[in-house]
C-alpha positions, 0 to 999 in steps of 0.5 A: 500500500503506498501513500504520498503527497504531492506539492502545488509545482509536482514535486513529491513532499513524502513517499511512504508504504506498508508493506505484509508477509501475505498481501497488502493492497491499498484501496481509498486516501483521504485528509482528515485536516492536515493528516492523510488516512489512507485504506485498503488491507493486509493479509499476514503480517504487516509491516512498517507500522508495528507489525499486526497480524491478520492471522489465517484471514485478512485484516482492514487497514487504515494508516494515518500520517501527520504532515511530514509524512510519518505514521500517527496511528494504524488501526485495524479490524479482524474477524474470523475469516477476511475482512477488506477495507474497499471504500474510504470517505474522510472530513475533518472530523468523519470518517466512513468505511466500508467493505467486505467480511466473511464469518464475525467482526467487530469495528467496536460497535458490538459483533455483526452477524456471522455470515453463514460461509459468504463474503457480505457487506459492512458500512461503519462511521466513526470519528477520526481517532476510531471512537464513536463508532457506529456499523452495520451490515449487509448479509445475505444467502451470498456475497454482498460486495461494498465497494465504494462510500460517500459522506452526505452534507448530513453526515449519513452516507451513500454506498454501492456495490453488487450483491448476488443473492436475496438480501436486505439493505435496510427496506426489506427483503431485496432479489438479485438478478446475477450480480445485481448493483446496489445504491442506498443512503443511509443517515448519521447514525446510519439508519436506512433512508433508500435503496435501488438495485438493478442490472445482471452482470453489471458492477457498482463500483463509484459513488460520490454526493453532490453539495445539494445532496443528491447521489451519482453512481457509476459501474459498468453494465452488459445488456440493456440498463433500465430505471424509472422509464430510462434505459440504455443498451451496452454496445458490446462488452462492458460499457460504463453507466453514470446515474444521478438520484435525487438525495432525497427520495432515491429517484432516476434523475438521469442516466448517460453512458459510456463505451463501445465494443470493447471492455470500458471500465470506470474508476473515479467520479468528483463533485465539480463545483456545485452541480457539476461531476467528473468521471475518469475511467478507459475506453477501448477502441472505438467507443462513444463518452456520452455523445461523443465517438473517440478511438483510443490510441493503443490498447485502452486510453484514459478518460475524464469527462464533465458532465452538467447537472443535467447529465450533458457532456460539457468537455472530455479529456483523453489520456493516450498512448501507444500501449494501454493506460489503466486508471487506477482504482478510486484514483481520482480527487479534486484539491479543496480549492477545486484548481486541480484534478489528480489521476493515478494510473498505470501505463504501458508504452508511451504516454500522452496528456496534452503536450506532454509525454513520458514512455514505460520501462514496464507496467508504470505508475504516474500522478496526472494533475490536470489543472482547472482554468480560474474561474471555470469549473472545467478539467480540461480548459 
């Protein structure tokens, strides 16, 4: 798991990882005021960070640096069987997890239920130092996946993933269609407020919430996509669906796609200004963002595209070269005075971003800043 902080000019201000005997992965960053919470998990021992052990299973994970770069606190959170740690949202004085668990475990709001054999969902909110803990869970007679968490301007949260198998979210017994995708919000205390499911064989990978409130999700679909009167049929393989719902009620405000016959993937979406959302992720080949036809250069390109309130495509970025670029996942934010857009990814080859260019040795991993212009909300001005 690797962590760093980059300086306004691109010069890296401190580099760290943490590394395990087994596995270590990491999956979310976030600042909590002016320390880095970093996420993800770990199987075996860890080290770096005073050696915990997950045992036979994995362990979730979330390091903390102060500004200089060194570790604050590490604290982690076993069960019988793994645990993961995919989705992380931080404030100043928040911080919400979310993830996967097979077996017992406790975030320290009392034991959830054992899981029967399958890998079901947890969410947890807590403050920053790990107190105040409150948790809940996601199970079902399979796997219940979350894979990504928003905190809403109440303090609740938004989530999303994919369950395979009848399931309850908090409203009631829900039926999956093959891997079906899950939205729900849920308050400061974590209470249900709504849900919505759909697609077979789709995934439910991003969610990010507007200032207003409201909630855009995104994935990737095969098939014909349909939501409150609106569907969308995939092109080829997978293509990338992006949907906003009302904060309120759950309901299908829009719903723009993105993909051709290639396998196009999605890994980011952030609020841009205050009704505006960019989304990053690849395309490969011949493919259409929203309404506009692109081809990739090499085997898969990256992309950024700002959509408006209304789910209309205002401008895209492509992110090219002669091998294939892999945007990372969840490796995509905004800088809080909203003049930045950072991309984490991985390419082969070379590597093309507007003028600039840098070729691989191998499978290499870059930092793209895009700026934003002054005065406009746009990441490709």
């Amino acid at each position: 798991m690797l962590a760093a902080v980059v300086e306004p000019d691109g010069a890296v201000r401190w580099l760290d990882h943490v590394g395990a005997t087994t596995i270590a992965v990491g999956m979310n960053v976030g600042w909590i005021g002016d320390t880095v919470a970093a996420g993800g998990y770990f199987g075996g021992t860890a080290t770096r960070i005073g050696s915990p052990s997950a045992g036979s299973g994995q362990n979730a994970l979330v390091v903390r640096y102060d500004g200089d770069g060194h570790f604050a606190a590490e604290p982690n959170w076993g069960g019988s069987s793994n645990v993961q740690l995919r989705a992380l949202e931080t404030t100043a004085d928040r911080l919400v997890i979310g993830g996967l668990y097979a077996g017992t475990m406790d975030l320290g709001a009392g034991g959830l239920p054992a899981t029967g054999g399958a890998d079901n969902g947890y969410l947890a909110a807590m403050a920053p130092d790990g107190s105040d803990v409150v948790a809940r869970s996601f199970n079902g007679s399979s796997d219940v996946y979350v894979n990504d968490a928003a905190l809403r301007p109440d303090g609740g949260a938004c989530i999303t993933g994919r369950f395979n198998a009848t399931t309850d979210l908090g409203g009631g017994p829900v039926t999956a269609s093959g891997s079906t995708v899950f939205v729900a919000c849920y308050d400061a205390q974590l209470g249900y407020q709504w849900a919505r499911t759909f697609g077979s064989g789709a995934t439910g990978s991003i969610v990010e919430v507007l200032p207003d409130g409201d909630c855009v999700a995104a994935g990737t679909f095969i098939g014909t996509l349909s939501l409150d009167g609106t569907s969308r049929t995939s092109a080829g393989m997978d293509d990338v669906y992006v949907i906003r719902f009302d904060g309120a009620t759950g309901a299908t405000e829009w719903m723009a796609t993105i993909g051709g016959a290639g396998d196009d993937g999605v890994i980011g979406a952030v609020a841009v200004g205050a009704d505006q959302i960019a989304v990053a992720g690849r395309v490969v080949g011949a493919a259409t963002i929203v309404d506009e036809p692109v081809q990739s250069e090499g085997g898969s390109d990256g992309f950024v595209v700002l959509l408006s309130a209304q789910g209309a495509r205002l401008r895209t970025e492509l992110l090219g070269g002669s091998g294939d670029v892999e945007l990372a996942l969840s490796g995509m934010a905004i800088d809080a005075l909203a003049t930045r857009l950072a991309l984490a990814l991985t390419y082969s080859g070379e590597l093309r971003v507007r003028d600039l260019a840098s070729t691989a040795v191998a499978a290499d991993g870059a930092l793209v800043i895009l700026p934003l212009a002054a005065g406009s909300s746009c990441p490709t001005c």
